[in-house]
Every structure is written in structure tokens, then in C-alpha cells.
PDB file with SEQRES, HELIX, SHEET and CRYST1 records, atoms N, CA, C and O in Angstrom:
SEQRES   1 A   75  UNK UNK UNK UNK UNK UNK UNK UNK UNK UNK UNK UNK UNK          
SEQRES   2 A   75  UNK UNK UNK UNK UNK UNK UNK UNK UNK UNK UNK UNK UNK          
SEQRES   3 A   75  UNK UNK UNK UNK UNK UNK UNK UNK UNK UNK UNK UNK UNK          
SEQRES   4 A   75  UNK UNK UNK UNK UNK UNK UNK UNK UNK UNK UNK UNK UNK          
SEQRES   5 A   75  UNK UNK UNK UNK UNK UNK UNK UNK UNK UNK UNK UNK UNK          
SEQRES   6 A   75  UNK UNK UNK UNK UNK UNK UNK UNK UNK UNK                      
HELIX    1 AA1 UNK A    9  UNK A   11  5                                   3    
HELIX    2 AA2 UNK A   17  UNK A   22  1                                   6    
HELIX    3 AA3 UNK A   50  UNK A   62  1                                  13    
HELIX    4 AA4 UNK A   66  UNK A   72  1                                   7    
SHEET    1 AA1 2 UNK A  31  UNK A  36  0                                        
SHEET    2 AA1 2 UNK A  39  UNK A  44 -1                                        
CRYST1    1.000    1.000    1.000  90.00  90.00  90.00 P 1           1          
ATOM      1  N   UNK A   1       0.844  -1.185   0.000  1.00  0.00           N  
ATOM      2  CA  UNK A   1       0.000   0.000   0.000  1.00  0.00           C  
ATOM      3  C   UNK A   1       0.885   1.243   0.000  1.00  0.00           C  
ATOM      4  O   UNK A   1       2.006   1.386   0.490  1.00  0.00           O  
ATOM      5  N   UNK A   2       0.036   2.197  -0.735  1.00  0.00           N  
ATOM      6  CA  UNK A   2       1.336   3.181  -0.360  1.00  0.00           C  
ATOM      7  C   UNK A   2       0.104   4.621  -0.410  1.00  0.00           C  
ATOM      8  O   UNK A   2      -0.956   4.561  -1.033  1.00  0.00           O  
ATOM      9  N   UNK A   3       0.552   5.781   0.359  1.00  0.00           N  
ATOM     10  CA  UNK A   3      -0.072   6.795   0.945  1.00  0.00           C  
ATOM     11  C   UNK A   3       0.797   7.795   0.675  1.00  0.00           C  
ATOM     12  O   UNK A   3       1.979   7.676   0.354  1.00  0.00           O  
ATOM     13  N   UNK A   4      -0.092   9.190   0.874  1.00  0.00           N  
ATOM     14  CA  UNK A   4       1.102  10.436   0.604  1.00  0.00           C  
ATOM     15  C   UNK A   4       0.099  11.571   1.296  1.00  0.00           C  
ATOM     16  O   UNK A   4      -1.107  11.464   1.515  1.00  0.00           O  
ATOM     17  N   UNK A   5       1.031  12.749   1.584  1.00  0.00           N  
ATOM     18  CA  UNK A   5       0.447  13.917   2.400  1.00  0.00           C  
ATOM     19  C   UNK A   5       1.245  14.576   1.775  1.00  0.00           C  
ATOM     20  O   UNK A   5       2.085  13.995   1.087  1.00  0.00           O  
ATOM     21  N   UNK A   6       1.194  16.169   1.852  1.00  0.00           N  
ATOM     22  CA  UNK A   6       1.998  16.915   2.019  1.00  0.00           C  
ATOM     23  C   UNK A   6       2.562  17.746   2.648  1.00  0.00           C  
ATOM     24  O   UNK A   6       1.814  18.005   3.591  1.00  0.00           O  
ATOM     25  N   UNK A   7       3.627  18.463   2.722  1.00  0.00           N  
ATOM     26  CA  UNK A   7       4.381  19.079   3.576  1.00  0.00           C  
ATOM     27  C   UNK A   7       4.052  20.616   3.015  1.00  0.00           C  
ATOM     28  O   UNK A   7       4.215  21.129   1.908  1.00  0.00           O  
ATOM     29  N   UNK A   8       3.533  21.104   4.232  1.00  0.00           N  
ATOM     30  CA  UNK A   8       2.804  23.008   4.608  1.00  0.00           C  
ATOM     31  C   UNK A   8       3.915  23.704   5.608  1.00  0.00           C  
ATOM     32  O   UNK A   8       4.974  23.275   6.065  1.00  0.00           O  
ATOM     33  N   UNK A   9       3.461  24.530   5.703  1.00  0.00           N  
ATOM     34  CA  UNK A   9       4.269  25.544   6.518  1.00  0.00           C  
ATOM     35  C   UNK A   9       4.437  24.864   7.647  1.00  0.00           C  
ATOM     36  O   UNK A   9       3.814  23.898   8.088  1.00  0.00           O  
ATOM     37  N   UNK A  10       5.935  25.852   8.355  1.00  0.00           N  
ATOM     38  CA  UNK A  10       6.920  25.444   9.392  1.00  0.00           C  
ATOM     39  C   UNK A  10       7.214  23.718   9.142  1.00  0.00           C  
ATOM     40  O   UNK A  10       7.482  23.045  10.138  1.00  0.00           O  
ATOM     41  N   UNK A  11       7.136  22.928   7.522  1.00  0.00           N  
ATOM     42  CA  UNK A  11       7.818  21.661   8.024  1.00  0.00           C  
ATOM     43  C   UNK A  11       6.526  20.739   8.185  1.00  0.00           C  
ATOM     44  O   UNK A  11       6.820  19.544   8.207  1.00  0.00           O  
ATOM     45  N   UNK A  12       5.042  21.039   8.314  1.00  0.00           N  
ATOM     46  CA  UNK A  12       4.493  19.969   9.616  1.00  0.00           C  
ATOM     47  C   UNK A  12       3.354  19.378   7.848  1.00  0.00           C  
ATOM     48  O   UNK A  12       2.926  19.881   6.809  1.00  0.00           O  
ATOM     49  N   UNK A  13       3.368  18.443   8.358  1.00  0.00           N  
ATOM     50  CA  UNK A  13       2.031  17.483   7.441  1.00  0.00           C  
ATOM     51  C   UNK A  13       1.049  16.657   8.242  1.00  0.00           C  
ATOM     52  O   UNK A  13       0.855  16.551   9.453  1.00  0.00           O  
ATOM     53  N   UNK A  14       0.646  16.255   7.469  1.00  0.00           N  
ATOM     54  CA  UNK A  14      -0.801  15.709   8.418  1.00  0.00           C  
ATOM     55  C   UNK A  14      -0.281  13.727   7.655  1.00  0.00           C  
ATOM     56  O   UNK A  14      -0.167  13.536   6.444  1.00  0.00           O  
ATOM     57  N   UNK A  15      -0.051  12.508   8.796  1.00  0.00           N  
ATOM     58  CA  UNK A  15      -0.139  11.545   8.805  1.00  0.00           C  
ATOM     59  C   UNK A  15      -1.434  11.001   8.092  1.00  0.00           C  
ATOM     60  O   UNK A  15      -2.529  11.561   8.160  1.00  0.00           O  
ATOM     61  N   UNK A  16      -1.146   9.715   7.324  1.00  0.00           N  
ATOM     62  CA  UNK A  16      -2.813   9.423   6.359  1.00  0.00           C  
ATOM     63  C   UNK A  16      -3.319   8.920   7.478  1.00  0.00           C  
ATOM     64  O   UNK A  16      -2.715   8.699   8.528  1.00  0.00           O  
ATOM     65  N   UNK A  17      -4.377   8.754   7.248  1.00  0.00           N  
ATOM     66  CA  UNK A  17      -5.423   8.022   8.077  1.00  0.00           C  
ATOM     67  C   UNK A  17      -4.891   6.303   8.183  1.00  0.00           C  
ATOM     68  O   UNK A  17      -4.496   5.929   9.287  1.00  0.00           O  
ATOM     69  N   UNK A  18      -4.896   5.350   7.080  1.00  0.00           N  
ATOM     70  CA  UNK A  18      -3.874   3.939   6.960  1.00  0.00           C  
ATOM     71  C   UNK A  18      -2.257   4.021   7.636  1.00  0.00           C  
ATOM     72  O   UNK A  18      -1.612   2.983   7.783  1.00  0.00           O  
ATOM     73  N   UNK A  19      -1.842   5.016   7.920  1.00  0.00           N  
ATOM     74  CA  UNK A  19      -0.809   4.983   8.271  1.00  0.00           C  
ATOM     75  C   UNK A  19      -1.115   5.283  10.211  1.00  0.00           C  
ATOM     76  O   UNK A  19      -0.517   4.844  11.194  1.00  0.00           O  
ATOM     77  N   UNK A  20      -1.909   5.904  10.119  1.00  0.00           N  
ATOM     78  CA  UNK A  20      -1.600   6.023  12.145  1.00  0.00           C  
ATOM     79  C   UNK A  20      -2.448   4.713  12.216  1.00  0.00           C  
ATOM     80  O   UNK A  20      -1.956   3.928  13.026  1.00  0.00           O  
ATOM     81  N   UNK A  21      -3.690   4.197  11.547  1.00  0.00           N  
ATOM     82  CA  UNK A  21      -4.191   3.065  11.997  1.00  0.00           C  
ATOM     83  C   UNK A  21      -3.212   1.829  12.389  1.00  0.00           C  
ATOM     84  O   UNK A  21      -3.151   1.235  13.466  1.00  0.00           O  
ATOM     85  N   UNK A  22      -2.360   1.586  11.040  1.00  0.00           N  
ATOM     86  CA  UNK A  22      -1.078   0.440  10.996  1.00  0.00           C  
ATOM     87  C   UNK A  22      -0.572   0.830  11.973  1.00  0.00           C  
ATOM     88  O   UNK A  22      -0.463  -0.179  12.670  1.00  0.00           O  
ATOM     89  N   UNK A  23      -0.151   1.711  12.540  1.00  0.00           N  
ATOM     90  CA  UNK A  23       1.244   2.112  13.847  1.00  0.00           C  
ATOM     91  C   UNK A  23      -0.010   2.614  14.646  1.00  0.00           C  
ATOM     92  O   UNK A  23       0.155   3.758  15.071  1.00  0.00           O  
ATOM     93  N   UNK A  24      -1.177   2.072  14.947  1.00  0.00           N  
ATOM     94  CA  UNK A  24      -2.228   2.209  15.885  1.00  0.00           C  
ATOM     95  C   UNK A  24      -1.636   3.931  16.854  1.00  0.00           C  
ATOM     96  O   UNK A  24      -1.532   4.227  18.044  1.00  0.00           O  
ATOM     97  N   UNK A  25      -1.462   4.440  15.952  1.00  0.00           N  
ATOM     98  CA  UNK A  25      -1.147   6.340  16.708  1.00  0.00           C  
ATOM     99  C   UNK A  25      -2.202   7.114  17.278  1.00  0.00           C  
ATOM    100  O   UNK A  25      -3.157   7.208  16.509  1.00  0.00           O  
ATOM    101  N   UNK A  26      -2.349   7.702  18.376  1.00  0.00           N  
ATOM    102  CA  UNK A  26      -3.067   8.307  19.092  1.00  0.00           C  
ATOM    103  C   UNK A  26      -2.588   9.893  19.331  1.00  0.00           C  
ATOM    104  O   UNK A  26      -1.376  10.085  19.433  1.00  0.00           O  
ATOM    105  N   UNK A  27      -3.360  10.864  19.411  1.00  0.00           N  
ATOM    106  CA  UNK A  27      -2.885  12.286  19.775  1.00  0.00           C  
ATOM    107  C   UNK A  27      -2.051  11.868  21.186  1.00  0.00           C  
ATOM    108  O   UNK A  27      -2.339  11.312  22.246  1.00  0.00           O  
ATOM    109  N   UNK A  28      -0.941  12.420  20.621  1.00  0.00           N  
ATOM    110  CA  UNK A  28       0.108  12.675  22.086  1.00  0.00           C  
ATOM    111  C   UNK A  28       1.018  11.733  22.027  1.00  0.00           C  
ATOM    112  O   UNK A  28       2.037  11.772  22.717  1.00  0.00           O  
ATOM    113  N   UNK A  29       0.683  10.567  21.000  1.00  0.00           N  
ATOM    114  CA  UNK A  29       1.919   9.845  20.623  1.00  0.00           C  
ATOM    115  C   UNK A  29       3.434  10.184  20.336  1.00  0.00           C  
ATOM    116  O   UNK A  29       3.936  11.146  19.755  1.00  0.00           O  
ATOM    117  N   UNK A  30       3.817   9.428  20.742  1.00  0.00           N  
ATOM    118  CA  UNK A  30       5.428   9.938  19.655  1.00  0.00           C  
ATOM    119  C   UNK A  30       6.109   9.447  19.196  1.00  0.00           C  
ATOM    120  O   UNK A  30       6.439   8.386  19.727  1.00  0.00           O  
ATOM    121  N   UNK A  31       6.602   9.732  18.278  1.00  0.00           N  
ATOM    122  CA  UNK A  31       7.180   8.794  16.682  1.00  0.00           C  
ATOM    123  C   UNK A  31       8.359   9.423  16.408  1.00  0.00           C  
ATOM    124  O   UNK A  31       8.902  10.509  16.615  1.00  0.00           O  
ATOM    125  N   UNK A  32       8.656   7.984  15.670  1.00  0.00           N  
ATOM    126  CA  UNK A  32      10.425   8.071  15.508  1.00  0.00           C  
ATOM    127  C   UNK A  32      10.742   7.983  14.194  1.00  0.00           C  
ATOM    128  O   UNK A  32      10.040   7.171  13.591  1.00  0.00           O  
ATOM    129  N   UNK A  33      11.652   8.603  13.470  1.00  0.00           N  
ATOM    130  CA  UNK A  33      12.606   8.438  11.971  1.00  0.00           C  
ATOM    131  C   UNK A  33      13.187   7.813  11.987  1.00  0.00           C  
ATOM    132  O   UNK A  33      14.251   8.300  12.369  1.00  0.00           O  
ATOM    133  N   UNK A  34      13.306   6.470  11.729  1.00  0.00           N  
ATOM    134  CA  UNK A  34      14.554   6.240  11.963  1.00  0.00           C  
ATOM    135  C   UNK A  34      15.273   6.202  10.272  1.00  0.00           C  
ATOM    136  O   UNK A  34      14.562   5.732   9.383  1.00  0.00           O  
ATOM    137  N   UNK A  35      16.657   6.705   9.923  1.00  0.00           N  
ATOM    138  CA  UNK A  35      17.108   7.021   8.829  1.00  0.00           C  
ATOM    139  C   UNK A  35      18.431   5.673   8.452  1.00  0.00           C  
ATOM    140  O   UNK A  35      19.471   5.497   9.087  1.00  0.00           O  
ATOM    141  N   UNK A  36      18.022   5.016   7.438  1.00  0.00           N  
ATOM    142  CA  UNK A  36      19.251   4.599   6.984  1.00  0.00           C  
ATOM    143  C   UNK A  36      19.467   4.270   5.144  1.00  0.00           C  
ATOM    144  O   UNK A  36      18.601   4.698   4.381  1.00  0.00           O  
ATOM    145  N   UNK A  37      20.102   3.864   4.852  1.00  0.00           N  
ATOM    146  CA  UNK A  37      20.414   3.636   3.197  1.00  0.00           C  
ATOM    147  C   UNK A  37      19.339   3.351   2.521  1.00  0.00           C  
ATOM    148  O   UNK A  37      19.088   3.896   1.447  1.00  0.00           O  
ATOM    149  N   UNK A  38      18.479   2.344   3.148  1.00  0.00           N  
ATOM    150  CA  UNK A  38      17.161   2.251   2.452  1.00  0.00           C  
ATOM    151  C   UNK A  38      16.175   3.266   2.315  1.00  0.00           C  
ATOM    152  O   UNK A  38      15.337   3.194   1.417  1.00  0.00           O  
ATOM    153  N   UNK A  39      16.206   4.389   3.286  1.00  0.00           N  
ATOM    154  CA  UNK A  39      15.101   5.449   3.637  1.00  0.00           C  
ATOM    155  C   UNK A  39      15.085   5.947   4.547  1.00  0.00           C  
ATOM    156  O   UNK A  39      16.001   6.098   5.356  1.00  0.00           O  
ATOM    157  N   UNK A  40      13.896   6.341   4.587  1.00  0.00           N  
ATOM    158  CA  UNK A  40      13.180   6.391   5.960  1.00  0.00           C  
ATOM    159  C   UNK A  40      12.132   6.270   6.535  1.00  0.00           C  
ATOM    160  O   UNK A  40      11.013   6.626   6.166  1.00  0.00           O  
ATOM    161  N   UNK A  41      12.632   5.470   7.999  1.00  0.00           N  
ATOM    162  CA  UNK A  41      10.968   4.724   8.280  1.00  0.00           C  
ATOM    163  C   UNK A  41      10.164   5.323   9.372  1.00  0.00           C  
ATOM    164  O   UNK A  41      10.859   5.753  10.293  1.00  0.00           O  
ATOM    165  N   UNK A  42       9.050   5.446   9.496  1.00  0.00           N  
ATOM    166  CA  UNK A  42       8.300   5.859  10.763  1.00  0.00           C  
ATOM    167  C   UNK A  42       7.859   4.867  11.446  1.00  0.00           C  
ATOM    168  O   UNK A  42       7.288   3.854  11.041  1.00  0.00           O  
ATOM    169  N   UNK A  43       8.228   5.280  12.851  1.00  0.00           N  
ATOM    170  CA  UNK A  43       7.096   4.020  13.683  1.00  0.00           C  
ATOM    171  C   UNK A  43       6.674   4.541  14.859  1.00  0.00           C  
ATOM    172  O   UNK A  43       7.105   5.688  14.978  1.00  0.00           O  
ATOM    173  N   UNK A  44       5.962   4.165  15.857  1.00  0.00           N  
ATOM    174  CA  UNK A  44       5.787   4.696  16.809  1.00  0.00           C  
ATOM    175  C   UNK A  44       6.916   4.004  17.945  1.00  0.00           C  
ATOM    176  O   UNK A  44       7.382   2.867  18.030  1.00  0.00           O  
ATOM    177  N   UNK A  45       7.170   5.595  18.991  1.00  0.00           N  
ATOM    178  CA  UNK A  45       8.083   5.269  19.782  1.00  0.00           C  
ATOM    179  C   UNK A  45       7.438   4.914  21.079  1.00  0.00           C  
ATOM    180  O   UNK A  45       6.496   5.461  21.652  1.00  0.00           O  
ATOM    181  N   UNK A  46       8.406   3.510  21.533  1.00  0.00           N  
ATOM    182  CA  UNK A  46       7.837   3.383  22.630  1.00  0.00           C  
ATOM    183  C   UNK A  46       7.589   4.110  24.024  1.00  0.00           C  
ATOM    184  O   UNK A  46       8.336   5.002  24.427  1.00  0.00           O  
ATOM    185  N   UNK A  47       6.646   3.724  24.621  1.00  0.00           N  
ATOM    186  CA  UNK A  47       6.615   4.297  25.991  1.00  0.00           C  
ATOM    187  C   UNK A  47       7.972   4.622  26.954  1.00  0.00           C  
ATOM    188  O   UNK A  47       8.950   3.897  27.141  1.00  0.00           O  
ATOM    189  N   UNK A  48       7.689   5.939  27.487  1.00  0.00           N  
ATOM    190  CA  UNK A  48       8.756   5.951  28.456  1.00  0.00           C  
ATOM    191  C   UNK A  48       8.702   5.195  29.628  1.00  0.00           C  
ATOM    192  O   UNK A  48       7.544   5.148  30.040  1.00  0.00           O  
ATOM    193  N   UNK A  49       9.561   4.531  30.390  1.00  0.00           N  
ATOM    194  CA  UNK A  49       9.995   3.902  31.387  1.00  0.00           C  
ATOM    195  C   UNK A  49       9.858   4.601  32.668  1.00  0.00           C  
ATOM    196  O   UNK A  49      10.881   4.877  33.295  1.00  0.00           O  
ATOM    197  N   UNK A  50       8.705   4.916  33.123  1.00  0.00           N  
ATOM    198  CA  UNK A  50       9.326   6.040  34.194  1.00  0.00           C  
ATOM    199  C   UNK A  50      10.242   5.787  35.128  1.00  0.00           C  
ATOM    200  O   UNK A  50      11.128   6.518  35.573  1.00  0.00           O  
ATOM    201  N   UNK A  51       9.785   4.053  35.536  1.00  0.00           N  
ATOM    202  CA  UNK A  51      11.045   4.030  36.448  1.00  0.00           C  
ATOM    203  C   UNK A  51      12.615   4.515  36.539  1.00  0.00           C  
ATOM    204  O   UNK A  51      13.265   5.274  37.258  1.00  0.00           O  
ATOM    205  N   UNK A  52      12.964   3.313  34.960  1.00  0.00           N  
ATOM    206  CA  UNK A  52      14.478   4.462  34.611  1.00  0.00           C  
ATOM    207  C   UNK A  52      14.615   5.588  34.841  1.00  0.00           C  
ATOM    208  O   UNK A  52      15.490   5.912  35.644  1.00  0.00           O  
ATOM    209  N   UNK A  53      13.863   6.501  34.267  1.00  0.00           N  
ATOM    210  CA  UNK A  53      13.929   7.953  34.208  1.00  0.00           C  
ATOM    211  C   UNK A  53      14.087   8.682  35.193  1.00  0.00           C  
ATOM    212  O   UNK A  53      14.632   9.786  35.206  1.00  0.00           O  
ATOM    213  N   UNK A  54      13.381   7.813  36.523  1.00  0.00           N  
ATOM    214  CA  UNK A  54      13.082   8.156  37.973  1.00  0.00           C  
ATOM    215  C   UNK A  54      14.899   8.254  38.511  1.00  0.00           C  
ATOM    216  O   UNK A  54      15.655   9.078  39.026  1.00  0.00           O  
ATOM    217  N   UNK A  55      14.936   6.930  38.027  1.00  0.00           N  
ATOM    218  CA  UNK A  55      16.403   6.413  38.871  1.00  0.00           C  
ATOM    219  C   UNK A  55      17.711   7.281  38.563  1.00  0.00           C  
ATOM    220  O   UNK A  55      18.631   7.501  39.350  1.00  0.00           O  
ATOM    221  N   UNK A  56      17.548   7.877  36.794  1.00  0.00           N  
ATOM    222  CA  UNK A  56      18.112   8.299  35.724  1.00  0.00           C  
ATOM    223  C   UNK A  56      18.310   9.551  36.803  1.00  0.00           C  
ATOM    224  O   UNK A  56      19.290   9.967  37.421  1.00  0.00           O  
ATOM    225  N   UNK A  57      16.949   9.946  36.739  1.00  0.00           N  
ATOM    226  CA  UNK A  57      17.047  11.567  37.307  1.00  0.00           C  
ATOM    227  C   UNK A  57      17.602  11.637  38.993  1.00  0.00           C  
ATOM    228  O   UNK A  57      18.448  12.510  39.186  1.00  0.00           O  
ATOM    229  N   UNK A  58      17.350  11.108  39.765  1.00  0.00           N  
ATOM    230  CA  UNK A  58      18.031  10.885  40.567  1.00  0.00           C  
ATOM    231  C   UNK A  58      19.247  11.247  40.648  1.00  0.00           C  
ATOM    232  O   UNK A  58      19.606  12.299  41.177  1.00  0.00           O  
ATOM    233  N   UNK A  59      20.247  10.135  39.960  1.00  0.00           N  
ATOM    234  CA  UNK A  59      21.153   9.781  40.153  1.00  0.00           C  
ATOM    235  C   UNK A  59      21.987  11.537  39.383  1.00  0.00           C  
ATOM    236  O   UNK A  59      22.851  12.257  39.883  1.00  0.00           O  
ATOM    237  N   UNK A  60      21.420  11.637  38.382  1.00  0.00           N  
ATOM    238  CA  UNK A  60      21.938  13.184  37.777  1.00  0.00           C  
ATOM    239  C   UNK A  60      21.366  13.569  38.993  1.00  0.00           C  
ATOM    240  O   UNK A  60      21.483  12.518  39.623  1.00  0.00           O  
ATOM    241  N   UNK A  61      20.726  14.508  39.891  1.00  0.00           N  
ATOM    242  CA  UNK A  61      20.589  15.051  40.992  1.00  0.00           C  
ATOM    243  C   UNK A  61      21.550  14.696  41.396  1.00  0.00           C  
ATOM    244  O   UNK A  61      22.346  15.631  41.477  1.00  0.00           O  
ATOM    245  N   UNK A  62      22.118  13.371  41.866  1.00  0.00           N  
ATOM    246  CA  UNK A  62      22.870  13.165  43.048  1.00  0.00           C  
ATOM    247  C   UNK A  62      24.388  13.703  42.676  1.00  0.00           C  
ATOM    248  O   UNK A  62      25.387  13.649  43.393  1.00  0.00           O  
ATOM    249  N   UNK A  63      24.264  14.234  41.353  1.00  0.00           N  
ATOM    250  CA  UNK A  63      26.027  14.550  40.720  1.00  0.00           C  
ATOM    251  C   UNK A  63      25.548  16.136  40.555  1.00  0.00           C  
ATOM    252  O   UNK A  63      26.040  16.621  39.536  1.00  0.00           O  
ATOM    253  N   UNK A  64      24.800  16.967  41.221  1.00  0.00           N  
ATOM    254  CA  UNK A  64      24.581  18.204  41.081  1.00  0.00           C  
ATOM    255  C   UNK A  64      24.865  19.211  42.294  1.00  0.00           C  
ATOM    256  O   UNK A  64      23.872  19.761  42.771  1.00  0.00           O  
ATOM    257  N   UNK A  65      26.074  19.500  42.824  1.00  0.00           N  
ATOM    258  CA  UNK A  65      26.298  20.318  43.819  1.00  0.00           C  
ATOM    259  C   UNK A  65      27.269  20.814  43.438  1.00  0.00           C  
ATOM    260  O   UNK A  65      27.875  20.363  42.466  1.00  0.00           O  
ATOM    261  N   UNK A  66      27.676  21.910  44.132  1.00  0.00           N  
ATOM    262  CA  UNK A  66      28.479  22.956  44.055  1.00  0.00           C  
ATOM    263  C   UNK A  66      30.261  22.141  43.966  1.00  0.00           C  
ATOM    264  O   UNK A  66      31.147  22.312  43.128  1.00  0.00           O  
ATOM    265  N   UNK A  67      30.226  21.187  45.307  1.00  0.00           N  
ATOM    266  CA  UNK A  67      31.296  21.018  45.277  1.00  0.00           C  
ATOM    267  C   UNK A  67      31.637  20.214  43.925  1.00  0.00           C  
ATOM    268  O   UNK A  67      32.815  20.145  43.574  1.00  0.00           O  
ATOM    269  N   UNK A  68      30.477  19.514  43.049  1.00  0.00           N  
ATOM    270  CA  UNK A  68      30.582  18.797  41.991  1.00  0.00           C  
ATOM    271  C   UNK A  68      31.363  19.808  40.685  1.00  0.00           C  
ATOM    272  O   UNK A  68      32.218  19.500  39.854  1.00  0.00           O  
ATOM    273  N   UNK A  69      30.539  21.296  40.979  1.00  0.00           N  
ATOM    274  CA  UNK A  69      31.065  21.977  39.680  1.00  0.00           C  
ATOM    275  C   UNK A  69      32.421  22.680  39.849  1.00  0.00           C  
ATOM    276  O   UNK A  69      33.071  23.312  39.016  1.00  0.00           O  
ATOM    277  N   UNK A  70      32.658  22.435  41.014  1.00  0.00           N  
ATOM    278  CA  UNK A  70      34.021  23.031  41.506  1.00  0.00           C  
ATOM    279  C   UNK A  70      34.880  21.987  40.680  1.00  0.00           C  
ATOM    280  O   UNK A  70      35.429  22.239  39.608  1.00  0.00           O  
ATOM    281  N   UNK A  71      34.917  20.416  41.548  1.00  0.00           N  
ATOM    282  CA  UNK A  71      35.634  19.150  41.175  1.00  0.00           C  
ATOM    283  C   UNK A  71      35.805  18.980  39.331  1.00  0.00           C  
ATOM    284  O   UNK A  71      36.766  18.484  38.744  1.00  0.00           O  
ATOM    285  N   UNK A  72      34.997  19.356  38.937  1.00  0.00           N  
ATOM    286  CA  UNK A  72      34.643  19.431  37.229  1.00  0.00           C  
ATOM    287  C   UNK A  72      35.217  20.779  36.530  1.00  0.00           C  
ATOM    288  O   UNK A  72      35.825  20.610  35.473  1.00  0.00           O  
ATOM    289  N   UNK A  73      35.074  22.154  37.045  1.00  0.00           N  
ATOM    290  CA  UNK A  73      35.392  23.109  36.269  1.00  0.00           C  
ATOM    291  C   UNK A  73      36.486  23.089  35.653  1.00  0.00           C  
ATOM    292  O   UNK A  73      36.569  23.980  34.808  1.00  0.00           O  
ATOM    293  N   UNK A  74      37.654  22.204  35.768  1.00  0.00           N  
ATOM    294  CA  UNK A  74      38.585  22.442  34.440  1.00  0.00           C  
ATOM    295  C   UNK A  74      38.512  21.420  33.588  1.00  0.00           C  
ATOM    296  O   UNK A  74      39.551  20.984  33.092  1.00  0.00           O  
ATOM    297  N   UNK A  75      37.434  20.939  33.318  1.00  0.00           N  
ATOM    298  CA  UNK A  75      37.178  19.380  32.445  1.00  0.00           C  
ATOM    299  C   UNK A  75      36.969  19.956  31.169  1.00  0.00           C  
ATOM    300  O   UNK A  75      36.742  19.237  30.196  1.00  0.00           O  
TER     301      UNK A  75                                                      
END                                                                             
């Protein structure tokens, strides 16, 4: 099957209707390019992890103090 839209101001187009159905897309979704020799493909990106992100952010907190940017400033 193949589908087409076009591209309007600032860049943005409107997804076909067969295409968010196949990648089952919802408002607020978010989707990925991914680019290589063959093209480029769209798909939908998966859910964030909050946990990681939790732990992620954390742990950046835990490397955020003064004496940190002192220990770092000639890096």
C-alpha cells in the first residue's frame, strides 16, 4: 500500500489516516525516523519507562552540587 500527504508551513504534514491506523497512533503519541540507506521509516516510539527515568534523574541530581562543579570546572 502506499499513501502520501503533504508538507505546509513550518515543516508539519498531516499523517494518512492507513498509516496512524497500521502504527495504531493516538494524539500525544510519539514517533520516531529512523534514517538509513534504504530510507526512511516511521514508527511509533515506545513508551517511556518512568522508572528508569526516575532512577536516571536521581542519580543526575545526586552529581549536582556545588562542590561537583568546583571538582569538574577544568574538564
Amino acid at each position: 500500500m502506499q499513501t502520501s500527504s503533504r508538507l505546509i508551513h513550518h515543516n508539519q504534514t498531516t499523517i494518512p489516516e492507513p498509516v496512524l491506523e497500521a502504527l495504531k497512533l493516538r494524539e500525544g503519541d510519539a514517533i520516531v525516523f529512523e534514517i538509513d540507506q534504504a530510507g526512511v521509516h516511521l514508527r511509533k516510539a515506545p513508551p517511556i519507562d518512568a522508572d528508569f527515568t526516575g532512577a536516571l534523574q536521581a542519580t543526575l541530581n545526586e552529581w549536582n552540587s556545588a562542590a561537583d562543579d568546583e571538582a569538574y570546572a577544568d574538564l
